[in-house]
DSSP file (Angstrom, degrees, kcal/mol; ACC not computed):
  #  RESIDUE AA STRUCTURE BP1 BP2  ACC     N-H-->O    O-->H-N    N-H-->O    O-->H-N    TCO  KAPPA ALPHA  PHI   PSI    X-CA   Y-CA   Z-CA
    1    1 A X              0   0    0      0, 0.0    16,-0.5     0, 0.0     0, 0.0   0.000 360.0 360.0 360.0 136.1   -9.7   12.8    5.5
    2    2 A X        -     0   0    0     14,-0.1   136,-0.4    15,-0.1     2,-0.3  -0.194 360.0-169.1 -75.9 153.1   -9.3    9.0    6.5
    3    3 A X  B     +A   15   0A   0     12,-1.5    12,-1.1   134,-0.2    11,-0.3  -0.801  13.6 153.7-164.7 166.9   -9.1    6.6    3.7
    4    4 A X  E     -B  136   0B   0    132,-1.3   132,-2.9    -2,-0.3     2,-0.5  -0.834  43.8 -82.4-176.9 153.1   -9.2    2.8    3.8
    5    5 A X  E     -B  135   0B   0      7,-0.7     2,-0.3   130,-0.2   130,-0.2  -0.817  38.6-150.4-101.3 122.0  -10.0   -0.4    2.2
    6    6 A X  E     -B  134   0B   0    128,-1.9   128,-2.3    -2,-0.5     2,-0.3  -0.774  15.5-176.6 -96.4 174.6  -13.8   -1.7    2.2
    7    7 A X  B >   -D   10   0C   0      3,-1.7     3,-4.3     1,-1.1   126,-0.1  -0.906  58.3 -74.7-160.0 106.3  -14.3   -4.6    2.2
    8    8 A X  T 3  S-     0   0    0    124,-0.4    -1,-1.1    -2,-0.3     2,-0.2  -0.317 121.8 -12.3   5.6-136.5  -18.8   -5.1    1.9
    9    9 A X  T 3  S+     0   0    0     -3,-0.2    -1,-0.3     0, 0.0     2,-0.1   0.359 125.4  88.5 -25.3 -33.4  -19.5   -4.1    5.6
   10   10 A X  B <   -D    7   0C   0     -3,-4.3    -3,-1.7    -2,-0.2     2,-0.1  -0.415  62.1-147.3-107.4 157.6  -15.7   -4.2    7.2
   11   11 A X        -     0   0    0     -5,-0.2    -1,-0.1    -2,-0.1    -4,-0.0   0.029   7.9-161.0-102.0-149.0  -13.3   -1.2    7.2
   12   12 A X        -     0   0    0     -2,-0.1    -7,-0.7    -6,-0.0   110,-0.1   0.237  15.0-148.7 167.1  18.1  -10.1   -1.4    7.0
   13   13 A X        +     0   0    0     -9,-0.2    -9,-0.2     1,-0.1    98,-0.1   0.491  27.3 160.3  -5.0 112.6   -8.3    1.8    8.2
   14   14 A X        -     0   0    0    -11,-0.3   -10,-0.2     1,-0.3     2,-0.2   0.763  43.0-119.6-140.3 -13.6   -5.1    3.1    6.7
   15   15 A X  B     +A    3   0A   0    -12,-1.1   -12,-1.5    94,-0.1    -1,-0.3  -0.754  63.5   1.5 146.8-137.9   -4.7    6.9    7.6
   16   16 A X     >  -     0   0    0      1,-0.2     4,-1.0    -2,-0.2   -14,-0.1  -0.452  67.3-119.5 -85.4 170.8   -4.4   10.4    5.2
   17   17 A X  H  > S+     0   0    0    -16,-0.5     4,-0.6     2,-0.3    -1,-0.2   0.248 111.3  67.7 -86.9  -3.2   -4.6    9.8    1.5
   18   18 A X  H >> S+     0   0    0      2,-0.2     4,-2.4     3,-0.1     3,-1.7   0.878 101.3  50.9-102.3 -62.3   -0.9   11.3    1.0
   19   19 A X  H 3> S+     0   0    0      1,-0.3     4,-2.4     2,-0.2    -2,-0.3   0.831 110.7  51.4 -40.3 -44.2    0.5    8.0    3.1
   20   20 A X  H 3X S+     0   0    0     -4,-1.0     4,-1.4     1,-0.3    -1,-0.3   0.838 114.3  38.0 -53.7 -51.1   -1.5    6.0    0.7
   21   21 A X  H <X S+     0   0    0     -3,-1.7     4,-2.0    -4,-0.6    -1,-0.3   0.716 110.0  62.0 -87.8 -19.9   -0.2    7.5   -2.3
   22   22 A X  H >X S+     0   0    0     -4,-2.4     4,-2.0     2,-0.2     3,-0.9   0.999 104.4  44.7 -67.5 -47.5    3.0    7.7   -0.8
   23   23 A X  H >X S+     0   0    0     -4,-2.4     3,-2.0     1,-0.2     4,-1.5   0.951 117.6  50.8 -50.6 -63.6    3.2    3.4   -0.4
   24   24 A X  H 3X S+     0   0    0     -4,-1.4     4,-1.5     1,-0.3    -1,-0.2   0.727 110.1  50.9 -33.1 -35.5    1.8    3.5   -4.5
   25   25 A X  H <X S+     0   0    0     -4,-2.0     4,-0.6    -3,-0.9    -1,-0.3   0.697 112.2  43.4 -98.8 -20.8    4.7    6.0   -5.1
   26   26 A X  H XX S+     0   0    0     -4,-2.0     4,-1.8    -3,-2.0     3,-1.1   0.941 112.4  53.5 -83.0 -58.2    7.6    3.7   -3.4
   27   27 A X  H 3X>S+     0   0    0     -4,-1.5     4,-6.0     1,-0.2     5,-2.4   0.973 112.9  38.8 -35.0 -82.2    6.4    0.8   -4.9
   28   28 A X  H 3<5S+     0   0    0     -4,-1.5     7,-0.6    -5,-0.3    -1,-0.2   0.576 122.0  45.1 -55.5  -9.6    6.4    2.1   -8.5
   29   29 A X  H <X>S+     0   0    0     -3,-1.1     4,-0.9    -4,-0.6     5,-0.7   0.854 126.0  29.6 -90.9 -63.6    9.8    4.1   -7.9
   30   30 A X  H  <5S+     0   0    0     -4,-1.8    -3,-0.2    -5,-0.2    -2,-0.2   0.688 133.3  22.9 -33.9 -62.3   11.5    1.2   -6.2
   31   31 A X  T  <5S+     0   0    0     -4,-6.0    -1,-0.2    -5,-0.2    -3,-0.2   0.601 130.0  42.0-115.1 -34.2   10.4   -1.9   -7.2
   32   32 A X  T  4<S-     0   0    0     -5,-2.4     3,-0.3    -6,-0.2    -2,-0.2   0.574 101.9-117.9 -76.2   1.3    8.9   -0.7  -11.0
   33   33 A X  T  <5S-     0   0    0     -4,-0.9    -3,-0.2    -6,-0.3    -4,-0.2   0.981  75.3 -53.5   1.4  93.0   11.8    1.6  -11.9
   34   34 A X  S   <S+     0   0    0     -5,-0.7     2,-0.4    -7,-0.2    -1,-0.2   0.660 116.7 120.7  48.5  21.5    9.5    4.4  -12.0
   35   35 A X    >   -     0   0    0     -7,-0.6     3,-2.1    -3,-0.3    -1,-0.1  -0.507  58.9-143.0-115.3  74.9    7.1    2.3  -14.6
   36   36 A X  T 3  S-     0   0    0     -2,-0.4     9,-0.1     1,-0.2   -11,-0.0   0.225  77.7  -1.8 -54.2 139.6    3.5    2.0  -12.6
   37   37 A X  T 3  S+     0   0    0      1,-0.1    -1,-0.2     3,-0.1     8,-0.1   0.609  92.1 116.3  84.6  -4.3    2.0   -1.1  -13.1
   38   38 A X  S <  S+     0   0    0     -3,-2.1     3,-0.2     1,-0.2    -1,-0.1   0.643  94.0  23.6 -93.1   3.5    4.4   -2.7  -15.4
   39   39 A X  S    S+     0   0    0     -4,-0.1     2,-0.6     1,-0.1    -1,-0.2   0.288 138.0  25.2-130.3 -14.3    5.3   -5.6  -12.6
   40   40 A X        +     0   0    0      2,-0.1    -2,-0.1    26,-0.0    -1,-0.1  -0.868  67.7 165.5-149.6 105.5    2.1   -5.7  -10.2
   41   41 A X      > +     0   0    0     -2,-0.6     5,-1.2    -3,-0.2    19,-0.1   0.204  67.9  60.5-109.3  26.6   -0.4   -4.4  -12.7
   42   42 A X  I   >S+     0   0    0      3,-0.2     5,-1.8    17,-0.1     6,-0.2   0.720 114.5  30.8-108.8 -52.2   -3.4   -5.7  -10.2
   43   43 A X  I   >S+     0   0    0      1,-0.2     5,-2.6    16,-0.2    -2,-0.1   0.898 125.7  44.8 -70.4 -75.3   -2.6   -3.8   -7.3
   44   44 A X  I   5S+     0   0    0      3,-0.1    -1,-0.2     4,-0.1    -3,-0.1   0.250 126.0  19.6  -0.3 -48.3   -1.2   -0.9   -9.1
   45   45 A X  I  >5S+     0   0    0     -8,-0.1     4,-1.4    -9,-0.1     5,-0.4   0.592 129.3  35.8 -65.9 -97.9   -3.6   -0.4  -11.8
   46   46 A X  I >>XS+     0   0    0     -5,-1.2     3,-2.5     1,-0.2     4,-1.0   0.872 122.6  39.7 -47.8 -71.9   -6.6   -1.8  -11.0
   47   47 A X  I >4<S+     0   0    0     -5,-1.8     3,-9.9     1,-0.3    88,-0.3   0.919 112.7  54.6 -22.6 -66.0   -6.8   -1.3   -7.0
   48   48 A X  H 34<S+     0   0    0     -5,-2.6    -1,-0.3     1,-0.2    -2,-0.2   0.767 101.1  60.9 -62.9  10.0   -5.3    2.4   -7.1
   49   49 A X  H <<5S-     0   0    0     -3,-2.5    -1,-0.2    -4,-1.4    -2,-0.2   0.632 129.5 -96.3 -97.8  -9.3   -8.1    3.3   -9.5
   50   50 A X  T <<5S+     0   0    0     -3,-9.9    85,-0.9    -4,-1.0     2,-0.2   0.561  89.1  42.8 129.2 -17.0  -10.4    2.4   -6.7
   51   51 A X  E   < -C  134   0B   0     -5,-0.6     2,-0.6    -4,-0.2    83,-0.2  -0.842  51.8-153.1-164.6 137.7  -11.7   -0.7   -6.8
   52   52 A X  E     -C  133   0B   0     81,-3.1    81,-0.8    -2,-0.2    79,-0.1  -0.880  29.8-124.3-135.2 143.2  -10.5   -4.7   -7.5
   53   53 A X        -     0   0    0     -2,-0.6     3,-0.4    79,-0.2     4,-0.3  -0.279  25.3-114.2 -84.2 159.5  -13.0   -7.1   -8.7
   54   54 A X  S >  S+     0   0    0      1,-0.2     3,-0.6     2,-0.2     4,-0.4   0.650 115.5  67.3 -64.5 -14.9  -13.2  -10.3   -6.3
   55   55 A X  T 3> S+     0   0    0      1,-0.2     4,-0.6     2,-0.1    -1,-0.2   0.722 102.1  54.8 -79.3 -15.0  -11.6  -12.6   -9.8
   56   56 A X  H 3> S+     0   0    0     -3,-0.4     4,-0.8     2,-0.1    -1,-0.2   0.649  81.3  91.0-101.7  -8.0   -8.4  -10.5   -9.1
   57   57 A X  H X>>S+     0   0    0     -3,-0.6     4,-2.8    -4,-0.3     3,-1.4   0.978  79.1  53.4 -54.6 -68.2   -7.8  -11.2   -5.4
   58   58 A X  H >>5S+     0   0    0     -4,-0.4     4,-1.8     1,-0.2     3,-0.7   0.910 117.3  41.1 -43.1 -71.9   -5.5  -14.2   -5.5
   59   59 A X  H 3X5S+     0   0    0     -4,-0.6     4,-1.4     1,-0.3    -1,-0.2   0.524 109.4  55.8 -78.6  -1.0   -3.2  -12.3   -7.8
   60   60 A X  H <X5S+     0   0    0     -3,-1.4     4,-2.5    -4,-0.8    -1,-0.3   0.855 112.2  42.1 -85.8 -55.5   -3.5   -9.2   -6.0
   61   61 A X  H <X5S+     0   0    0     -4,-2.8     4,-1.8    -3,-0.7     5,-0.4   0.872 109.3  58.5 -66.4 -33.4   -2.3  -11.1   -2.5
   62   62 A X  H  X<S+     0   0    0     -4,-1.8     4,-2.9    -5,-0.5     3,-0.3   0.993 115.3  42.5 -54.5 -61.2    0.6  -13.1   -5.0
   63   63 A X  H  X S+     0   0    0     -4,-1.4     4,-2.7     1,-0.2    -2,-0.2   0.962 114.0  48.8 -35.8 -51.5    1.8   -8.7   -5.8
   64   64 A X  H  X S+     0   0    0     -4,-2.5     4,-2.3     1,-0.3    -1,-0.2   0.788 105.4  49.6-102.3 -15.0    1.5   -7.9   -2.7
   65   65 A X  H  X S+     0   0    0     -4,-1.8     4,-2.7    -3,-0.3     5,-0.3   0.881 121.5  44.4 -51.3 -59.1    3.7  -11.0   -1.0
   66   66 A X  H >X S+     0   0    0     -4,-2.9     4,-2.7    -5,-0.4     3,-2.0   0.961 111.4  54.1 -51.0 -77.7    6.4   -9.9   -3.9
   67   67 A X  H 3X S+     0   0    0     -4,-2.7     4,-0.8     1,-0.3    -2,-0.2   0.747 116.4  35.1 -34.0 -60.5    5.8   -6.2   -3.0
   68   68 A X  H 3X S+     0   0    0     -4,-2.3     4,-1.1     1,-0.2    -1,-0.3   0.809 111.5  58.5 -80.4 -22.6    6.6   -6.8    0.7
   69   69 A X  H << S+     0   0    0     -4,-2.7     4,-0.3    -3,-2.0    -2,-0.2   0.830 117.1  36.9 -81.4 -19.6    9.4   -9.5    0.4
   70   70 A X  H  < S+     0   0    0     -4,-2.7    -1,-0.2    -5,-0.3    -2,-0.2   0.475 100.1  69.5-125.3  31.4   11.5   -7.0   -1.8
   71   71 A X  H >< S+     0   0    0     -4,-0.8     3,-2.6    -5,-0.3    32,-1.2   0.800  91.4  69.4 -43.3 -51.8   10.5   -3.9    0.1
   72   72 A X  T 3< S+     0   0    0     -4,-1.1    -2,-0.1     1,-0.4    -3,-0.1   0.674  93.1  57.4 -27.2 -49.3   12.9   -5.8    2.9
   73   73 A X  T 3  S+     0   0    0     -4,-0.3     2,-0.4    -3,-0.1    -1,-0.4   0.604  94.6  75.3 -86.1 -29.3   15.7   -5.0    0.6
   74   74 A X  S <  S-     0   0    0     -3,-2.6    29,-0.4     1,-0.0    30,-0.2  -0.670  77.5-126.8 -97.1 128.7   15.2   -0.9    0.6
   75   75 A X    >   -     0   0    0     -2,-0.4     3,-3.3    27,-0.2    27,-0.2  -0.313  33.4-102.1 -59.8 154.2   16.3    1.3    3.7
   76   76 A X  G >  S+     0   0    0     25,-0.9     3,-1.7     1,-0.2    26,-0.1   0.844 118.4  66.7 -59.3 -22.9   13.9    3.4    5.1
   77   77 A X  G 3  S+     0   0    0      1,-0.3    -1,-0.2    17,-0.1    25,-0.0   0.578  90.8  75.6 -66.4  -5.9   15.6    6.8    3.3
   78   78 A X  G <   +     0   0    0     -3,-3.3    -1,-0.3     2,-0.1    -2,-0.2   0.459  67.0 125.9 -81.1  14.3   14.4    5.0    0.1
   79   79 A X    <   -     0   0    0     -3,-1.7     2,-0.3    -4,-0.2    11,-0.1  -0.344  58.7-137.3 -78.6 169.3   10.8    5.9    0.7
   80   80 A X        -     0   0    0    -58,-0.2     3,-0.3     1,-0.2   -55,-0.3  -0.917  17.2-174.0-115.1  69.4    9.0    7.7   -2.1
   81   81 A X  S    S-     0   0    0     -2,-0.3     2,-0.3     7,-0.3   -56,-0.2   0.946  78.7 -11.1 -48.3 -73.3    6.8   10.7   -0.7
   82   82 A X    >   -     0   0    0      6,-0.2     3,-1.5     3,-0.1     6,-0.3  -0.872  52.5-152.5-145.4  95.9    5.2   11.4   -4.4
   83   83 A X  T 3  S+     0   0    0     -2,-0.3     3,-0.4     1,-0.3    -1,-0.1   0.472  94.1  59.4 -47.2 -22.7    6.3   10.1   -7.3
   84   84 A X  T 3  S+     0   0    0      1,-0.3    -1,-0.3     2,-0.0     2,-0.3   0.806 122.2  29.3 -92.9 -37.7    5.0   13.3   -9.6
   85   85 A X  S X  S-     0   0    0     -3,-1.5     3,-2.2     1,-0.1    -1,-0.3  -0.620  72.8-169.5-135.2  87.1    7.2   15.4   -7.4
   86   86 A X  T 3  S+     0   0    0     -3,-0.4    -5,-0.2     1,-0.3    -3,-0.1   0.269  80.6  64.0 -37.5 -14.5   10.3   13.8   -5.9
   87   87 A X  T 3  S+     0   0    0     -2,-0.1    -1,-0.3    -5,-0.1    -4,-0.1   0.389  74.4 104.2 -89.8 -10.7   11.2   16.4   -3.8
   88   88 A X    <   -     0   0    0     -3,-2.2     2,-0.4    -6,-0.3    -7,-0.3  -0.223  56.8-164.5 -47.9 149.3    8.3   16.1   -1.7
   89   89 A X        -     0   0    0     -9,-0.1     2,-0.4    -8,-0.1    -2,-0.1  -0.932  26.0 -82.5-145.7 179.2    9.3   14.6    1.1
   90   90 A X    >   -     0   0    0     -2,-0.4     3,-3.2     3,-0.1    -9,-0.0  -0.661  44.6-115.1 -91.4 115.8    7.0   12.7    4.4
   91   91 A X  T 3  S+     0   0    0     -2,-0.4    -1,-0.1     1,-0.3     0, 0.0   0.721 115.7  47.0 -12.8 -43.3    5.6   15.3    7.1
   92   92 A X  T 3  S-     0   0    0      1,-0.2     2,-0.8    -3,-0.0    -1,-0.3   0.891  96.6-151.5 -82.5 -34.3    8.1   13.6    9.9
   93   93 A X    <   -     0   0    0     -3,-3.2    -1,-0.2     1,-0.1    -3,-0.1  -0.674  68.0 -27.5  57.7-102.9   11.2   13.5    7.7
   94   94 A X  S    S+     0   0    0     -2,-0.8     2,-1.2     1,-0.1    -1,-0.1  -0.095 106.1 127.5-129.8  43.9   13.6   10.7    8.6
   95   95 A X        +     0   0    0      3,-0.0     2,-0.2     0, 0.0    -1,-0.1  -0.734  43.8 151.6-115.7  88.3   12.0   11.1   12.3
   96   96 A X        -     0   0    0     -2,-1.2    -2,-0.0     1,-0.2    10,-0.0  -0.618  56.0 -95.5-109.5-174.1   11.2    7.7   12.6
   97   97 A X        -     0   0    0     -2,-0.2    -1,-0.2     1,-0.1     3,-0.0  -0.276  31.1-139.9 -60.1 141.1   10.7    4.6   15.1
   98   98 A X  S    S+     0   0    0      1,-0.1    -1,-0.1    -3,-0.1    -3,-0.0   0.413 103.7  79.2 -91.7  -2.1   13.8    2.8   15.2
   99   99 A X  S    S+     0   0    0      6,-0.0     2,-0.3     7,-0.0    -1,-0.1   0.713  76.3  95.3 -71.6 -17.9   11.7   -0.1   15.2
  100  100 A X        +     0   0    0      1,-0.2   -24,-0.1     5,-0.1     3,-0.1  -0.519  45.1 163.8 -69.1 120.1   11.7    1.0   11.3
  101  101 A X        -     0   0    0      1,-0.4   -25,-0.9    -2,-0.3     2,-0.2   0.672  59.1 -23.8-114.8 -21.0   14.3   -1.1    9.8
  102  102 A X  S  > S-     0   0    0    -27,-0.2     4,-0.6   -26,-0.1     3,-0.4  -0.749  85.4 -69.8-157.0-165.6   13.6   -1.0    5.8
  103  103 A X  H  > S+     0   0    0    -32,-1.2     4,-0.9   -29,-0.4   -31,-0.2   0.647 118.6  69.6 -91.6 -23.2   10.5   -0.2    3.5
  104  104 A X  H  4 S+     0   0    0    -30,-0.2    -1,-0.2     1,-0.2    12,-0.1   0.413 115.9  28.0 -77.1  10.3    8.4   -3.3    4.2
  105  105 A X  H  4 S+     0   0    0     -3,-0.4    -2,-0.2   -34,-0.1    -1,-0.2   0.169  96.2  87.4-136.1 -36.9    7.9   -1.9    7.8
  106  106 A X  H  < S+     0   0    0     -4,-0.6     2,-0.6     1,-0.1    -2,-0.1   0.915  76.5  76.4 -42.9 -48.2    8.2    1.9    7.3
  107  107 A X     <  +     0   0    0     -4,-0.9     9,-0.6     7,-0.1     2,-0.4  -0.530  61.1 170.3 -86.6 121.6    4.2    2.2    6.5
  108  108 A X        -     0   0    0     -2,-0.6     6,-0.2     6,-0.2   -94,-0.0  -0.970  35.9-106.6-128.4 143.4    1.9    2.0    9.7
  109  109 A X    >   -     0   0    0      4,-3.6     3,-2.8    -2,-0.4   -94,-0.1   0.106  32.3-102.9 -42.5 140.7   -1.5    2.7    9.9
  110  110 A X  T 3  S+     0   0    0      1,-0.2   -96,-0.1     2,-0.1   -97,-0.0   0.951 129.4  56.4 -49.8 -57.5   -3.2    6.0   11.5
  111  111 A X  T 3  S-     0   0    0    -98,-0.1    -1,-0.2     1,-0.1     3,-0.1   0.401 121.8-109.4  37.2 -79.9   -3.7    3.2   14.0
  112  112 A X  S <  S+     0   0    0     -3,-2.8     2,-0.4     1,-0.5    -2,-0.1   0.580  75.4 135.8  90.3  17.4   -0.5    1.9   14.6
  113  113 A X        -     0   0    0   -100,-0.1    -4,-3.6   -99,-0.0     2,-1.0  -0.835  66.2 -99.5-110.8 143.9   -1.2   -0.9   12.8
  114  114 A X    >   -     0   0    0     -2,-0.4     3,-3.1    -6,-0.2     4,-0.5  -0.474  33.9-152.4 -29.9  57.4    1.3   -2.7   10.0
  115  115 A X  T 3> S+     0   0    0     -2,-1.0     4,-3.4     1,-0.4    -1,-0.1   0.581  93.8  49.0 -53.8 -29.9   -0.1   -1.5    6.6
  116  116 A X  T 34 S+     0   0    0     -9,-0.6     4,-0.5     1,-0.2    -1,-0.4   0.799 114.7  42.4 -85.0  -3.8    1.0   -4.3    4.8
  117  117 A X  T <4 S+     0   0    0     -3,-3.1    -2,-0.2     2,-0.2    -1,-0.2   0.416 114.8  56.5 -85.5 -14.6   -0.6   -7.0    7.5
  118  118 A X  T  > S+     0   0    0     -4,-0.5     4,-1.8     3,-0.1    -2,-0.2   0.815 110.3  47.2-100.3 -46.1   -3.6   -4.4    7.4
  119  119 A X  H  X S+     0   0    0     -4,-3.4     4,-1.4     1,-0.2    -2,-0.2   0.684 109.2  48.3 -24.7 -52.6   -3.6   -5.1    3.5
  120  120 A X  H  > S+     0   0    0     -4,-0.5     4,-1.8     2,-0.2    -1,-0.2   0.509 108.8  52.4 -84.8 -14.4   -3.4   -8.5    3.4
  121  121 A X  H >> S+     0   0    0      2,-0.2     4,-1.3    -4,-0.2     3,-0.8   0.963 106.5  51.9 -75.3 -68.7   -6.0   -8.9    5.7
  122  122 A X  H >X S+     0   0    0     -4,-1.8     3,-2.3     1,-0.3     4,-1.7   0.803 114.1  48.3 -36.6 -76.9   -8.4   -6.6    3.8
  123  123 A X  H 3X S+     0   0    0     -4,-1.4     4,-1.6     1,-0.3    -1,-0.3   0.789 114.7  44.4 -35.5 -51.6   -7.6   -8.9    0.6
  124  124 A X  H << S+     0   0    0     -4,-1.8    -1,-0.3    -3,-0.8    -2,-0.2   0.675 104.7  58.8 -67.8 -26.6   -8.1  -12.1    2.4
  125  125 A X  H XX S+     0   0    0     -3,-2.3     4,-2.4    -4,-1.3     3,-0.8   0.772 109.8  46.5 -84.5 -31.6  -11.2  -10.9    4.0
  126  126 A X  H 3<>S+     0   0    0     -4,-1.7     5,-2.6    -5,-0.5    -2,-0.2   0.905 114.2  45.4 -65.3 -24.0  -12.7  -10.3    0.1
  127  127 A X  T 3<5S+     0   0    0     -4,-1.6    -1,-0.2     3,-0.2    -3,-0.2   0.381 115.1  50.5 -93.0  11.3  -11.5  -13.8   -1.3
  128  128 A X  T <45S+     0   0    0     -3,-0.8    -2,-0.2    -5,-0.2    -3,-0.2   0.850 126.0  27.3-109.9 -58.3  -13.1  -15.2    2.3
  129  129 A X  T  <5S-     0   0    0     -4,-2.4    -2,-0.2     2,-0.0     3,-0.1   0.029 108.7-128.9 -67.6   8.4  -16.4  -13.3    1.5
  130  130 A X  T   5 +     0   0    0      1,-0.2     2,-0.2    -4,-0.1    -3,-0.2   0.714  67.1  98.2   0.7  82.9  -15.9  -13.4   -2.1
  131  131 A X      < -     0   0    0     -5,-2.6     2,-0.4   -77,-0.1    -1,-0.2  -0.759  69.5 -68.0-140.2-162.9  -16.4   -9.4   -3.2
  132  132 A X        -     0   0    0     -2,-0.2  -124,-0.4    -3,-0.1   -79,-0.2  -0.941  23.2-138.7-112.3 131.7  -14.4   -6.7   -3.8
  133  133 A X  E     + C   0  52B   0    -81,-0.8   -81,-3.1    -2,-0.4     2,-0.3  -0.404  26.5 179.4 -90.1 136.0  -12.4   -4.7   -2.2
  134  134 A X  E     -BC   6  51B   0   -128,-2.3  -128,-1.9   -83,-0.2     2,-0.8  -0.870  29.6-116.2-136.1 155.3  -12.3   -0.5   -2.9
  135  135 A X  E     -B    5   0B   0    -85,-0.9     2,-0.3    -2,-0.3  -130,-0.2  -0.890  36.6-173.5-115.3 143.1  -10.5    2.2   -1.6
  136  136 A X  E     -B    4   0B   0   -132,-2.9  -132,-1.3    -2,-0.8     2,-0.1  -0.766  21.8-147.0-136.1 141.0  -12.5    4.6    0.2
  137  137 A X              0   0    0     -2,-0.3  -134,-0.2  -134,-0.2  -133,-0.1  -0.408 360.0 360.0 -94.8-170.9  -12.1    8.2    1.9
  138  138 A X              0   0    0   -136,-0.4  -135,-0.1    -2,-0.1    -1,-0.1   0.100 360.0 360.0-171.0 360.0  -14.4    8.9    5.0
């Protein structure tokens, strides 16, 4: 099943719901040590529960600028499959792109598209159209 950010009308494509959770699970291992929400409690919280109101955008793109500039800093073996069970590990296994150099590039879109440039765009297009942005299966 696809899921995606809506954004009123626009889609936003971002692949299966296990990648999703997997960026949510990296984040919070990584950058939170293992404490969701206790340093980007916009995306974290509000977003992953499904939807963030249009007042919460600006701080949501401020997270997610942090989020990606010290992603930069992790190798790609740090990704985070599932945080509820560490041992889980990502369908491919460390058969990646060599174009992958660290975590702030390891997630691409069913696509092929950048998830976190597909991210910020979906945020930008809600403070440009001033709603809210959800995440949605399909």
């Amino acid at each position: 099943m696809a899921v995606g950010f809506k954004v009123k009308f626009y889609w936003y494509q971002i692949g299966h719901g296990d990648f999703l959770q997997s960026f949510f699970s990296t984040v919070a291992y990584n950058l939170e040590n293992e404490n969701w929400g206790s340093r980007f409690p916009v995306i974290m919280n509000e977003l992953y529960q499904g939807k963030l109101e249009h007042e919460n955008i600006d701080r949501a793109l401020e997270e997610l600028s942090i989020i990606k500039k010290e992603l930069q800093t992790f190798s790609p073996e740090k990704v985070v499959w599932d945080i509820e069970d560490l041992s889980k590990q990502p369908p491919w296994g460390s058969d990646i792109s060599k174009d992958i150099t660290d975590l702030s590039n390891y997630f691409v879109t069913s696509d092929g598209n950048d998830f976190l440039t597909v991210f910020a765009h979906a945020l930008e297009k809600a403070k440009e159209i001033n709603t809210e942005i959800e995440i949605k299966s399909m």
